[in-house]
Gaussian input, Z-matrix of N, CA and C with variables (Angstrom, degrees):
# hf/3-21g

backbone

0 1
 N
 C     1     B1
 C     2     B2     1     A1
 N     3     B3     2     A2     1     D1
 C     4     B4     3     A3     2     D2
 C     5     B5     4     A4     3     D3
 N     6     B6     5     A5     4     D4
 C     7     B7     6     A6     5     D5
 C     8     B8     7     A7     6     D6
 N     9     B9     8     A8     7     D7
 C    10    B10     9     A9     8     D8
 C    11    B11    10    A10     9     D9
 N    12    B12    11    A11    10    D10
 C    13    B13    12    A12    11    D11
 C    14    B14    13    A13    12    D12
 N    15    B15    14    A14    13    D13
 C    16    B16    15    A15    14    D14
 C    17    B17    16    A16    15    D15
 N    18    B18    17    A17    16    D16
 C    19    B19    18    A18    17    D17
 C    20    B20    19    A19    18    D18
 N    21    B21    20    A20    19    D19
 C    22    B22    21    A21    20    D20
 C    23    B23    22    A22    21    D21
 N    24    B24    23    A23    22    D22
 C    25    B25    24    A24    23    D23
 C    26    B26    25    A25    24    D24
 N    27    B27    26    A26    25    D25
 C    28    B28    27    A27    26    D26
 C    29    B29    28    A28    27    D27
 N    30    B30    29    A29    28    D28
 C    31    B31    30    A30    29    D29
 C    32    B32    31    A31    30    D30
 N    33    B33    32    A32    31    D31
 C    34    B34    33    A33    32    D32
 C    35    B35    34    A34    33    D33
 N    36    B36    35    A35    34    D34
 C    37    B37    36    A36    35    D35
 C    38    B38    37    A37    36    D36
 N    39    B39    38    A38    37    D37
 C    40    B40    39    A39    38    D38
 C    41    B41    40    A40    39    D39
 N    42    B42    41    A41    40    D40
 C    43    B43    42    A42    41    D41
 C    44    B44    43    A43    42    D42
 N    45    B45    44    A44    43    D43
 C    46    B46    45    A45    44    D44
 C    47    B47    46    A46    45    D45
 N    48    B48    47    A47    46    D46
 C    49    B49    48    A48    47    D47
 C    50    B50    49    A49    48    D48
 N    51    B51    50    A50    49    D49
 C    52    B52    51    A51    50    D50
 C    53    B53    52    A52    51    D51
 N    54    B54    53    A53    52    D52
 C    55    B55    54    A54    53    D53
 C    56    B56    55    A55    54    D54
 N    57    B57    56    A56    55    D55
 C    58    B58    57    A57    56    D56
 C    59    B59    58    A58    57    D57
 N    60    B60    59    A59    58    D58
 C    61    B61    60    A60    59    D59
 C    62    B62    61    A61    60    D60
 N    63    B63    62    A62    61    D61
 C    64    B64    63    A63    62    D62
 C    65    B65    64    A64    63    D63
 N    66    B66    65    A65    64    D64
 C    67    B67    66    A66    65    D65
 C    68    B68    67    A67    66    D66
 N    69    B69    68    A68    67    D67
 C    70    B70    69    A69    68    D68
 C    71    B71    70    A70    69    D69
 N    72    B72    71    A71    70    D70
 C    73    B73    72    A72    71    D71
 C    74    B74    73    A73    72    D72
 N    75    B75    74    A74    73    D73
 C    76    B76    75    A75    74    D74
 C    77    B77    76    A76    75    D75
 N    78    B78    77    A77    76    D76
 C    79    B79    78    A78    77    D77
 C    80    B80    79    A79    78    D78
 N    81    B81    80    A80    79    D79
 C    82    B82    81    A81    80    D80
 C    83    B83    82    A82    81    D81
 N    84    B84    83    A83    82    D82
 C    85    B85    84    A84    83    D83
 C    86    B86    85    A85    84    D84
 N    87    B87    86    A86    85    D85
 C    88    B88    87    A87    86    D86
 C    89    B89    88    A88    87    D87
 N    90    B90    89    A89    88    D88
 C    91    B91    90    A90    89    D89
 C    92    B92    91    A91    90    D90
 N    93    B93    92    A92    91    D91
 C    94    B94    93    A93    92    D92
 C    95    B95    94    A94    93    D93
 N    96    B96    95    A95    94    D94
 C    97    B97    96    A96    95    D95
 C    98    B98    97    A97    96    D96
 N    99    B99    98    A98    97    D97
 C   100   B100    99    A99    98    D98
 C   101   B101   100   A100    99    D99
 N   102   B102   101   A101   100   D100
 C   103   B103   102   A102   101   D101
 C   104   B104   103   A103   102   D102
 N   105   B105   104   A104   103   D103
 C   106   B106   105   A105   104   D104
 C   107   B107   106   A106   105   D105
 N   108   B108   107   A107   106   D106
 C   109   B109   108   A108   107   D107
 C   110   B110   109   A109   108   D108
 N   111   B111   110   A110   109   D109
 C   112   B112   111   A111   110   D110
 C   113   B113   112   A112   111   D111
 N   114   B114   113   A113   112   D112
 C   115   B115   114   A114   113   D113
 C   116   B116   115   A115   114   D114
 N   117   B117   116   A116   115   D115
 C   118   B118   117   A117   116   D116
 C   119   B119   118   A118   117   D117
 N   120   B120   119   A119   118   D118
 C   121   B121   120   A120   119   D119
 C   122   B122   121   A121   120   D120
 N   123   B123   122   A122   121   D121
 C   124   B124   123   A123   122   D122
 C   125   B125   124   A124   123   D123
 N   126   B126   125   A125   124   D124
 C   127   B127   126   A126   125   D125
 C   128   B128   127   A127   126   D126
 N   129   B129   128   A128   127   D127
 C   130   B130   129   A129   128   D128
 C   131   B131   130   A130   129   D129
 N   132   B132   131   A131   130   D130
 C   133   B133   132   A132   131   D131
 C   134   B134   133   A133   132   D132
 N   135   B135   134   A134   133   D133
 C   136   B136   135   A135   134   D134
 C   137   B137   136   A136   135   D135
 N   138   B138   137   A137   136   D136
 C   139   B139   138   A138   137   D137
 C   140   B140   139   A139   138   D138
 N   141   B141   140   A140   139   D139
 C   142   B142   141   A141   140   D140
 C   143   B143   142   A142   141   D141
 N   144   B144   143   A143   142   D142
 C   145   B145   144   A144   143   D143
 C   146   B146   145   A145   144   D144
 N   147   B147   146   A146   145   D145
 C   148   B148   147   A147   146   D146
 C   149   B149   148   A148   147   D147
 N   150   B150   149   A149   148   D148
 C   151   B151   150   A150   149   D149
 C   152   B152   151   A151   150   D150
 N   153   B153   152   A152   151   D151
 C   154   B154   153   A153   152   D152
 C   155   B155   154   A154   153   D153
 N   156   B156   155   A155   154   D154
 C   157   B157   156   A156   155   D155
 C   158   B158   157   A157   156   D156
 N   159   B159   158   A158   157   D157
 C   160   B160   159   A159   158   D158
 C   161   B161   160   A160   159   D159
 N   162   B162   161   A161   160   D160
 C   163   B163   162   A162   161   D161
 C   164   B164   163   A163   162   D162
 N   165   B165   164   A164   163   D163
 C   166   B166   165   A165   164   D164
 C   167   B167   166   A166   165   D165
 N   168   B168   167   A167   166   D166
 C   169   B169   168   A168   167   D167
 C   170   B170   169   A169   168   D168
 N   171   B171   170   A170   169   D169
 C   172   B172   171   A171   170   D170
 C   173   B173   172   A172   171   D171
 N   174   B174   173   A173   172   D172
 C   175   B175   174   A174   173   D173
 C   176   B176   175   A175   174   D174
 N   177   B177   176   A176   175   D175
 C   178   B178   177   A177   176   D176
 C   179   B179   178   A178   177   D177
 N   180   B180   179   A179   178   D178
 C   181   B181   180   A180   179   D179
 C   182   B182   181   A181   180   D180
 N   183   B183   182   A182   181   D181
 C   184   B184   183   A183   182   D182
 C   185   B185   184   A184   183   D183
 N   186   B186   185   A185   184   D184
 C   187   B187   186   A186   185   D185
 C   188   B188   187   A187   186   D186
 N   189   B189   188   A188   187   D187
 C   190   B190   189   A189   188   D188
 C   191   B191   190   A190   189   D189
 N   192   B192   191   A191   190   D190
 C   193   B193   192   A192   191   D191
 C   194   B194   193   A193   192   D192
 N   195   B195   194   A194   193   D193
 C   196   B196   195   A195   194   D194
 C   197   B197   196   A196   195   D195
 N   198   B198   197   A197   196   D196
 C   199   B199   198   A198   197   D197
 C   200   B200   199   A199   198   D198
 N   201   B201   200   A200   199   D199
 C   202   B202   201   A201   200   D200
 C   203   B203   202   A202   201   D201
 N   204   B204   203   A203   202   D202
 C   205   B205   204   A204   203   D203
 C   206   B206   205   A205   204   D204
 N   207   B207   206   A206   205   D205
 C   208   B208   207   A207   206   D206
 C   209   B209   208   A208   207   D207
 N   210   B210   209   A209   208   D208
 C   211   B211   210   A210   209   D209
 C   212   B212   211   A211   210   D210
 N   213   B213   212   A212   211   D211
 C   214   B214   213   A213   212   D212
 C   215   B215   214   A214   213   D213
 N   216   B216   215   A215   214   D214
 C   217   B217   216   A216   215   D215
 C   218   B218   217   A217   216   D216
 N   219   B219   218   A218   217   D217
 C   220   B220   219   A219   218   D218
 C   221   B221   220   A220   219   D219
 N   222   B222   221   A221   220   D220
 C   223   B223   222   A222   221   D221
 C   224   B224   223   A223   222   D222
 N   225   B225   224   A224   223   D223
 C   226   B226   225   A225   224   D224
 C   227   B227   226   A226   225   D225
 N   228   B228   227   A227   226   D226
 C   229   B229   228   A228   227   D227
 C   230   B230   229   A229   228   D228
 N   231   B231   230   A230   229   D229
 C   232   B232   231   A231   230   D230
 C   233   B233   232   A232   231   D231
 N   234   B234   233   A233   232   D232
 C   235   B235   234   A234   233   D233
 C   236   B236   235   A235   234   D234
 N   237   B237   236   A236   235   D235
 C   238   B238   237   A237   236   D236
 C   239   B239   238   A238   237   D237
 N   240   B240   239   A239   238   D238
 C   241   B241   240   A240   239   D239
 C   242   B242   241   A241   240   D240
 N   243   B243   242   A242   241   D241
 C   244   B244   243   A243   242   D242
 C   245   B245   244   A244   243   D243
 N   246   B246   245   A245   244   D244
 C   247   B247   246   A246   245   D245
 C   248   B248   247   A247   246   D246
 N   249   B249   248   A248   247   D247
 C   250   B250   249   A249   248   D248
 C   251   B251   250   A250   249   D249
 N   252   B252   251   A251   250   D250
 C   253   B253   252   A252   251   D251
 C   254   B254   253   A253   252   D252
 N   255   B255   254   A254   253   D253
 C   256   B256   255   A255   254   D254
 C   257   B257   256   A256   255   D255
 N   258   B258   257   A257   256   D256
 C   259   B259   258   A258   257   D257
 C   260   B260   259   A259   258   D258
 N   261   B261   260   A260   259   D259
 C   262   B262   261   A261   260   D260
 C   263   B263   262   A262   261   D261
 N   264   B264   263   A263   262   D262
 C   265   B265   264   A264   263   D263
 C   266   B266   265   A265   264   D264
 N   267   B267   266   A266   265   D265
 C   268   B268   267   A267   266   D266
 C   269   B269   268   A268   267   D267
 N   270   B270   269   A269   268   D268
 C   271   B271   270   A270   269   D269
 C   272   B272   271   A271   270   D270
 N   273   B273   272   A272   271   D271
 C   274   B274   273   A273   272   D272
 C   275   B275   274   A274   273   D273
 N   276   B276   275   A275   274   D274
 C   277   B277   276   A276   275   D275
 C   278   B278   277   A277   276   D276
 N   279   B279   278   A278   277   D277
 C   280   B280   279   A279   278   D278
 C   281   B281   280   A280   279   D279
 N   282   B282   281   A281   280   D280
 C   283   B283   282   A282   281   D281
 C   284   B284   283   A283   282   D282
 N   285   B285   284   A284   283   D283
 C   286   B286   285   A285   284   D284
 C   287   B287   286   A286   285   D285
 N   288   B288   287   A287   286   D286
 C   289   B289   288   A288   287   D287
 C   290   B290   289   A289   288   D288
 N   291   B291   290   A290   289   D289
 C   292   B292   291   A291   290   D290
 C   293   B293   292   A292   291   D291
 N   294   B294   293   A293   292   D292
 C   295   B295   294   A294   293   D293
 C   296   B296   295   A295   294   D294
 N   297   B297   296   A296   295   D295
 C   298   B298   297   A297   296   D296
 C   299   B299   298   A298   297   D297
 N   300   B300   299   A299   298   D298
 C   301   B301   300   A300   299   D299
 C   302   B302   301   A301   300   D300
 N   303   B303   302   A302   301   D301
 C   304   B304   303   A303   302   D302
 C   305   B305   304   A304   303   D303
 N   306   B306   305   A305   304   D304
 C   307   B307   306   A306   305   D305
 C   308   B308   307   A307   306   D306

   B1=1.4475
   B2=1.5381
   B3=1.3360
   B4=1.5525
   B5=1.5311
   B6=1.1974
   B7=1.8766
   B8=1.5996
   B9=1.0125
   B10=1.5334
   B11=1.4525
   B12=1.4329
   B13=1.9471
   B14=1.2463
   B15=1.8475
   B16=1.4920
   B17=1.5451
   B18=1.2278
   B19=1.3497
   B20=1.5991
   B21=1.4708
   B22=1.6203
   B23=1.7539
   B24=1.2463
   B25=1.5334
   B26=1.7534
   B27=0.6114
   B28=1.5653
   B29=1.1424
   B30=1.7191
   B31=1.1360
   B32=1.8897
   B33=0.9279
   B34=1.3931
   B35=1.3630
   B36=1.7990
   B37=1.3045
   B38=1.4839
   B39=1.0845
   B40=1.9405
   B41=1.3272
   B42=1.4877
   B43=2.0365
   B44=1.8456
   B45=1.5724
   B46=1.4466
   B47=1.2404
   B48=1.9035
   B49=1.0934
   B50=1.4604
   B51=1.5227
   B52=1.5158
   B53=1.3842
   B54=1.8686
   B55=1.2663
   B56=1.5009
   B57=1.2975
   B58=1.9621
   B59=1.1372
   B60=1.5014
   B61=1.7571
   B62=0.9881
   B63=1.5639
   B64=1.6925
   B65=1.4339
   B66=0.9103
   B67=1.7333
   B68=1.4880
   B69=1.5057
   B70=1.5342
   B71=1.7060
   B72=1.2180
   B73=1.4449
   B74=1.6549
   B75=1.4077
   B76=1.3949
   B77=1.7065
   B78=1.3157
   B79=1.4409
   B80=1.7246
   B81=1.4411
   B82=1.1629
   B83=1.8679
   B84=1.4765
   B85=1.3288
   B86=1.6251
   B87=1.0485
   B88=1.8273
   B89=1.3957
   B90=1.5755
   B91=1.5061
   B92=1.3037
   B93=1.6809
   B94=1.7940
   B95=1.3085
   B96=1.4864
   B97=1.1533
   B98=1.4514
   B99=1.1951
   B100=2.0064
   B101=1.4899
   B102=1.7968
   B103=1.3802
   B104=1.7569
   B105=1.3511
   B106=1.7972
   B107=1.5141
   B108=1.4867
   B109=1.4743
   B110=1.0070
   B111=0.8292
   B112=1.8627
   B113=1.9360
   B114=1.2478
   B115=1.7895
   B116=1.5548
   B117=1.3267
   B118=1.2569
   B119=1.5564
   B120=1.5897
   B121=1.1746
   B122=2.1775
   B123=1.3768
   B124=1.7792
   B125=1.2532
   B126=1.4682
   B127=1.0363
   B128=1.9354
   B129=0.9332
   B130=1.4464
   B131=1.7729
   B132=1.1960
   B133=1.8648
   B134=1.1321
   B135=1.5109
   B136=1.5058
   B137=1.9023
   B138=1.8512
   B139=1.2283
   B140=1.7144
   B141=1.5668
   B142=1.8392
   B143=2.0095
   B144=1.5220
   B145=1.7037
   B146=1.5455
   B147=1.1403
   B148=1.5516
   B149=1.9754
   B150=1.2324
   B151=1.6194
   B152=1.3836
   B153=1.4974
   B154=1.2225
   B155=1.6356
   B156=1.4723
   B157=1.3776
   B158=1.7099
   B159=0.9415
   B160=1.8774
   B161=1.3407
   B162=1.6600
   B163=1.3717
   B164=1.5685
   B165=1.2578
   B166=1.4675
   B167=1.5797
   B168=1.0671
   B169=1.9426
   B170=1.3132
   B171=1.4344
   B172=1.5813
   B173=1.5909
   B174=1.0736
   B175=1.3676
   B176=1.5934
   B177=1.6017
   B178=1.7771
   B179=1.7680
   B180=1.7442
   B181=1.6749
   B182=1.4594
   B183=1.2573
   B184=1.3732
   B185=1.2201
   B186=1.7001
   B187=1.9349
   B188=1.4538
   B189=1.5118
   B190=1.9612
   B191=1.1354
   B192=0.9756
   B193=1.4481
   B194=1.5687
   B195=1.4921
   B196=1.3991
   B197=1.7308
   B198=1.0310
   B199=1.3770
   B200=1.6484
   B201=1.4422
   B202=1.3270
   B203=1.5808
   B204=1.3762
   B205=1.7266
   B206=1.9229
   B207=1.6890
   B208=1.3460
   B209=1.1366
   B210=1.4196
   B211=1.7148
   B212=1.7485
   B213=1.3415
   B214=1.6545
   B215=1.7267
   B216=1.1531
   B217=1.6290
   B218=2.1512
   B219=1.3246
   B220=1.4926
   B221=1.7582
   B222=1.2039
   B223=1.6195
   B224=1.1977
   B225=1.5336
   B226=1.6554
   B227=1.2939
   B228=1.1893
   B229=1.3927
   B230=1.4010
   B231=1.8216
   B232=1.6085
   B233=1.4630
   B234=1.6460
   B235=1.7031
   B236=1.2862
   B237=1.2589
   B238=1.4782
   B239=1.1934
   B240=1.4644
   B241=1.6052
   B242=2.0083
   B243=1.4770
   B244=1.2174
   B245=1.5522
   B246=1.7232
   B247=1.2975
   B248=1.6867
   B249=1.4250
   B250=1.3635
   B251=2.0672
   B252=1.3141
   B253=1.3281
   B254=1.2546
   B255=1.6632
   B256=1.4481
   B257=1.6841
   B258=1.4319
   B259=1.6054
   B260=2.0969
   B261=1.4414
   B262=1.4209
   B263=1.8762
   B264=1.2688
   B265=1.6750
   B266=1.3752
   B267=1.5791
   B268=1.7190
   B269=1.5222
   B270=1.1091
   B271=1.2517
   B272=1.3100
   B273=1.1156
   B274=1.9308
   B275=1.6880
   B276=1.2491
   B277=1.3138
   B278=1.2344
   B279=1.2304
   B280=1.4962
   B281=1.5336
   B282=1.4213
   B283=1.5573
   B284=1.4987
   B285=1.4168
   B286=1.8011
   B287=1.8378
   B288=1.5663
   B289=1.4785
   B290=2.0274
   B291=1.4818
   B292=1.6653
   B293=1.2779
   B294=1.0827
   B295=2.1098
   B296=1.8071
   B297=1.7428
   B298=1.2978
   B299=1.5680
   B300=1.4332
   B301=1.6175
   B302=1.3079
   B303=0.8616
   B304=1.9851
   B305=1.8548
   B306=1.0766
   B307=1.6533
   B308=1.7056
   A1=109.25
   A2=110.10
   A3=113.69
   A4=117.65
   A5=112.43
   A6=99.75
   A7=96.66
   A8=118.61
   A9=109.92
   A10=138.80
   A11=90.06
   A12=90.34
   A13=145.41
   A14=108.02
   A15=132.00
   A16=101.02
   A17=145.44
   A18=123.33
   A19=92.29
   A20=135.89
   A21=107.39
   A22=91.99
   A23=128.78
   A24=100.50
   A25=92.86
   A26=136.85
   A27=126.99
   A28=117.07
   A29=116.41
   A30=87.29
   A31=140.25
   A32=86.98
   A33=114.64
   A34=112.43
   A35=117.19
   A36=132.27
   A37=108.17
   A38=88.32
   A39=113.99
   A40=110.02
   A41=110.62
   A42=98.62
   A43=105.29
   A44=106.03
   A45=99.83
   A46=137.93
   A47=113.02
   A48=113.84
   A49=114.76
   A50=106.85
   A51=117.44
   A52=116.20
   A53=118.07
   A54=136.38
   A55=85.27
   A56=104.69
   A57=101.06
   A58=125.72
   A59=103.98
   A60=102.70
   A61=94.29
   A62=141.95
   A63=104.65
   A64=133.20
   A65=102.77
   A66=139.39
   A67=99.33
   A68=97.92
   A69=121.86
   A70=98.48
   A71=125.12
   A72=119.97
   A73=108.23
   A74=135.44
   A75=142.88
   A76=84.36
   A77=113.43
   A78=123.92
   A79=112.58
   A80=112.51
   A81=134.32
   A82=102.84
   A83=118.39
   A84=116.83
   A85=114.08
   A86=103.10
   A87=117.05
   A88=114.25
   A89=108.97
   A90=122.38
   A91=106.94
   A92=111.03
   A93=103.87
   A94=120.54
   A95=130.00
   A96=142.93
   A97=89.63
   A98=120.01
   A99=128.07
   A100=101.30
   A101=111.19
   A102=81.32
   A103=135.34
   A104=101.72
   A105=113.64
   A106=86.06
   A107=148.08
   A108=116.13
   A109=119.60
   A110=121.81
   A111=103.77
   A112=123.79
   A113=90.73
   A114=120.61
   A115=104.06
   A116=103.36
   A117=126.51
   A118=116.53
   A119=114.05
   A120=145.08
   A121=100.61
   A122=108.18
   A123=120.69
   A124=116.87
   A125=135.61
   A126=110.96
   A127=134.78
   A128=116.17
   A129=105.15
   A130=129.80
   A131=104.85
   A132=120.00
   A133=88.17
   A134=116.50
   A135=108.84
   A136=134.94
   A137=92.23
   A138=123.62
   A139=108.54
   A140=88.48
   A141=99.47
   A142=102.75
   A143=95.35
   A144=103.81
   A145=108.93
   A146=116.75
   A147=141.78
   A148=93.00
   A149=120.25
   A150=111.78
   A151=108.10
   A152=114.76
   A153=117.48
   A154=110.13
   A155=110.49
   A156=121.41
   A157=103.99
   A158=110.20
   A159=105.43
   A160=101.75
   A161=102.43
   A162=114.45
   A163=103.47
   A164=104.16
   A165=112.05
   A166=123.59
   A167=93.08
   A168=114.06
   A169=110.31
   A170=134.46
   A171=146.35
   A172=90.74
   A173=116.65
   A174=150.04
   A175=110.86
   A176=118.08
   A177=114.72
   A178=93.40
   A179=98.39
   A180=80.30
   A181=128.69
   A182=119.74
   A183=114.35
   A184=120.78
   A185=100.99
   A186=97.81
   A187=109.35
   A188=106.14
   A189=103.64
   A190=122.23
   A191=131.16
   A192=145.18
   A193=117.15
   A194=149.38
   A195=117.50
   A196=95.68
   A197=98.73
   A198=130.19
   A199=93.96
   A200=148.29
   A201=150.85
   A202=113.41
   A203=113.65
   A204=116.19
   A205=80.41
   A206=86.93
   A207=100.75
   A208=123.78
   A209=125.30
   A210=116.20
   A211=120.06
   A212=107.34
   A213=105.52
   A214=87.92
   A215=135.44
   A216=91.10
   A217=100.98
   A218=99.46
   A219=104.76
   A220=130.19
   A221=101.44
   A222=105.32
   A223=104.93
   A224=136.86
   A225=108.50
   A226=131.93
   A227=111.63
   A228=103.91
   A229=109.16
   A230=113.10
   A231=109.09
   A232=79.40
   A233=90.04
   A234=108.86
   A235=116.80
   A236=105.57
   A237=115.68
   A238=100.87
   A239=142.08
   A240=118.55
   A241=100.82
   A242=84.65
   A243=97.79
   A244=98.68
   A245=124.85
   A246=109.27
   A247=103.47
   A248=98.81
   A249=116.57
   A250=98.95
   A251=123.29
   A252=123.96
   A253=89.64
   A254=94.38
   A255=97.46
   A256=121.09
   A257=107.41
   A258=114.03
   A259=75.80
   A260=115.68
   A261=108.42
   A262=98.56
   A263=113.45
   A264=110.00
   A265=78.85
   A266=146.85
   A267=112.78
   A268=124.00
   A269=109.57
   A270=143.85
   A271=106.15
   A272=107.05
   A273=137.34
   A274=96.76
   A275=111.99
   A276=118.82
   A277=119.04
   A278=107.07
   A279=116.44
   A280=121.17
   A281=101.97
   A282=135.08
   A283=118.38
   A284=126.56
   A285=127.82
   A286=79.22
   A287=99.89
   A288=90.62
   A289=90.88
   A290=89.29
   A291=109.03
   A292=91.48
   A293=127.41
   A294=126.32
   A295=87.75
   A296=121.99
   A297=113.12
   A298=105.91
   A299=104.35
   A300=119.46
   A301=130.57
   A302=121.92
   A303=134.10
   A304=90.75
   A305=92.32
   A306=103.66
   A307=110.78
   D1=149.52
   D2=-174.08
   D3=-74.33
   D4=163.63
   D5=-171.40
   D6=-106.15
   D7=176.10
   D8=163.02
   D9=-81.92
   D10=-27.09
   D11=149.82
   D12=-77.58
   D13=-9.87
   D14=156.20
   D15=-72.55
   D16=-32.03
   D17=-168.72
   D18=-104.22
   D19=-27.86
   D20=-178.07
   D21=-87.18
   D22=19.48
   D23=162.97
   D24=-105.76
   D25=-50.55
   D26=149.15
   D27=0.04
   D28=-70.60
   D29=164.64
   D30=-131.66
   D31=65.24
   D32=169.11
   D33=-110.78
   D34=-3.51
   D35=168.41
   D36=-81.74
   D37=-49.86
   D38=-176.60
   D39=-69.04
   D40=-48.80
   D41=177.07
   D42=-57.98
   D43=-59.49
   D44=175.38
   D45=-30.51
   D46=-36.31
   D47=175.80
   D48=-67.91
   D49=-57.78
   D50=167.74
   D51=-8.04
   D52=-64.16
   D53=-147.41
   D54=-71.32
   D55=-56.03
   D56=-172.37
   D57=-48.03
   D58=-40.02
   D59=-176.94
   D60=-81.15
   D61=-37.16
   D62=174.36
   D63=-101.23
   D64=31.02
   D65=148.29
   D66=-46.54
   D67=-84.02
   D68=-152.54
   D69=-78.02
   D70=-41.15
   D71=176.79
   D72=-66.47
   D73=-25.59
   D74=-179.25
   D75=-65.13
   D76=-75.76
   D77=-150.35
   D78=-60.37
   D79=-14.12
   D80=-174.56
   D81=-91.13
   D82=-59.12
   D83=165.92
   D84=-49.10
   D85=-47.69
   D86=178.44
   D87=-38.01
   D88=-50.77
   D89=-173.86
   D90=-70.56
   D91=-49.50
   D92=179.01
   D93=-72.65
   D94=-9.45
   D95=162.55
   D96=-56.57
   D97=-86.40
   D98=-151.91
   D99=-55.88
   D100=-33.92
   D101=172.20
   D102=-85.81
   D103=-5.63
   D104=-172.00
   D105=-91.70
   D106=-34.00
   D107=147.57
   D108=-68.36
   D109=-0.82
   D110=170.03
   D111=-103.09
   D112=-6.29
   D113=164.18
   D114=-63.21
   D115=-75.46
   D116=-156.83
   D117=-81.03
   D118=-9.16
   D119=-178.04
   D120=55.09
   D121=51.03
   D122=153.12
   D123=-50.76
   D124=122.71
   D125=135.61
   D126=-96.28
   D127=-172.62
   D128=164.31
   D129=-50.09
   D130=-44.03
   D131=164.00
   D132=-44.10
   D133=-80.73
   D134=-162.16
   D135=-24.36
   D136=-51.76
   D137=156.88
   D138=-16.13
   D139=-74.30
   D140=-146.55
   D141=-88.36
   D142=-13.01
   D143=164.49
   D144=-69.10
   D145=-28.16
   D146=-146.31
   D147=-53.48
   D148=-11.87
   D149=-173.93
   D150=-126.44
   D151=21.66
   D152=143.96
   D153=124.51
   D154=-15.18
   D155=-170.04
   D156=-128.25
   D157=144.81
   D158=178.78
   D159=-94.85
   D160=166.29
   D161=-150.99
   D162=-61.75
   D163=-39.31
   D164=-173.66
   D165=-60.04
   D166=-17.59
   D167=178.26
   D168=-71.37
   D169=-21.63
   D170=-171.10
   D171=-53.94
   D172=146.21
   D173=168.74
   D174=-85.96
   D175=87.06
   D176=-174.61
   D177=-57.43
   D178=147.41
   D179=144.25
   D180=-93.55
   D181=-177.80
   D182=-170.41
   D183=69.97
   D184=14.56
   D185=171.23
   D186=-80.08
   D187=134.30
   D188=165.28
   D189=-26.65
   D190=169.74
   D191=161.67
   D192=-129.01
   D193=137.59
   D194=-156.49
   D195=-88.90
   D196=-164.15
   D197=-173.93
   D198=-65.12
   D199=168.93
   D200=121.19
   D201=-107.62
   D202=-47.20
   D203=-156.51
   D204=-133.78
   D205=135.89
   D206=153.32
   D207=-144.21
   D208=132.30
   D209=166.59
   D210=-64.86
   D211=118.36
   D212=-169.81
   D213=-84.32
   D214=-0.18
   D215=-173.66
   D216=-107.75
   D217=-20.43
   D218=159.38
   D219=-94.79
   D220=-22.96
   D221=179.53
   D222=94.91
   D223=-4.81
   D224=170.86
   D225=-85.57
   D226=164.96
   D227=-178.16
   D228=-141.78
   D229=-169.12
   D230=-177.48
   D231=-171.50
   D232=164.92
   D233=-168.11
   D234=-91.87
   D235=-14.24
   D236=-167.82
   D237=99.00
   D238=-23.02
   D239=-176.67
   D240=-110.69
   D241=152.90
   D242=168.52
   D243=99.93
   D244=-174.84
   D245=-176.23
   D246=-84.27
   D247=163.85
   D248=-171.67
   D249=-63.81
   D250=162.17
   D251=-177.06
   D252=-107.97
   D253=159.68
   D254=-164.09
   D255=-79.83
   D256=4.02
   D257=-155.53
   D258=-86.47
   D259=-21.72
   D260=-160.64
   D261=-101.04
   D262=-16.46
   D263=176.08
   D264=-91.13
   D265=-50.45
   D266=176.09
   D267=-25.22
   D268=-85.71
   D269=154.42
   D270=8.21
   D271=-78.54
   D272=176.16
   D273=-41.98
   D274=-66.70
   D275=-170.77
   D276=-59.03
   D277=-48.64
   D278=158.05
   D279=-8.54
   D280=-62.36
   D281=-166.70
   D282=125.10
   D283=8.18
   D284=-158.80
   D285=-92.87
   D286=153.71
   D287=177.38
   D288=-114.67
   D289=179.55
   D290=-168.13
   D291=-51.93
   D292=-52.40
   D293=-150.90
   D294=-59.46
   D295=-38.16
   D296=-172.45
   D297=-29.37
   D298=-59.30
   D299=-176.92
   D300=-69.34
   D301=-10.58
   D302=-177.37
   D303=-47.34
   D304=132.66
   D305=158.71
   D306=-105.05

């Protein structure tokens, strides 16, 4: 029966091998990659345009959104998304309608 230091050198034989072959299979895809761009004359842009929009087209999050509605006699405002604030369902309730607020 095996001991337990015969099977973790086992495999610590066996992960090593692992690492090599995909070593050499990475470095092997790598090469036919560089060369079918370099066939076809690809570059990397190309790559990351590759789903229809260029890289630069990505949507950050946390981009502004402008202004839509503002109250001129306090200064707040809202974008239109998300729920309305309450200074603007006041407002509303009041009876003032949305267009009051359009910027």
């Amino acid at each position: 029966m095996a001991t337990l230091k015969k099977l973790l050198a086992q495999k610590a034989a066996l992960d090593k091998q692992i690492e090599e072959i995909k070593r050499r299979e990475r470095g092997g895809a790598l090469a036919r990659v560089k060369a079918l761009m370099a066939e076809t004359g690809l570059t990397v842009a190309d790559l990351a345009a590759s789903k229809g929009k260029p890289l630069a087209a990505k949507v950050r999050k946390g981009a502004k959104v402008a202004v839509k509605y503002r109250d001129a006699a306090t200064g707040d405002t809202w974008t239109g998304r998300g729920l309305q604030p309450r200074w603007l369902r006041a407002a509303l309730a009041a009876g003032r309608k949305l267009d009051d607020f359009q910027v």
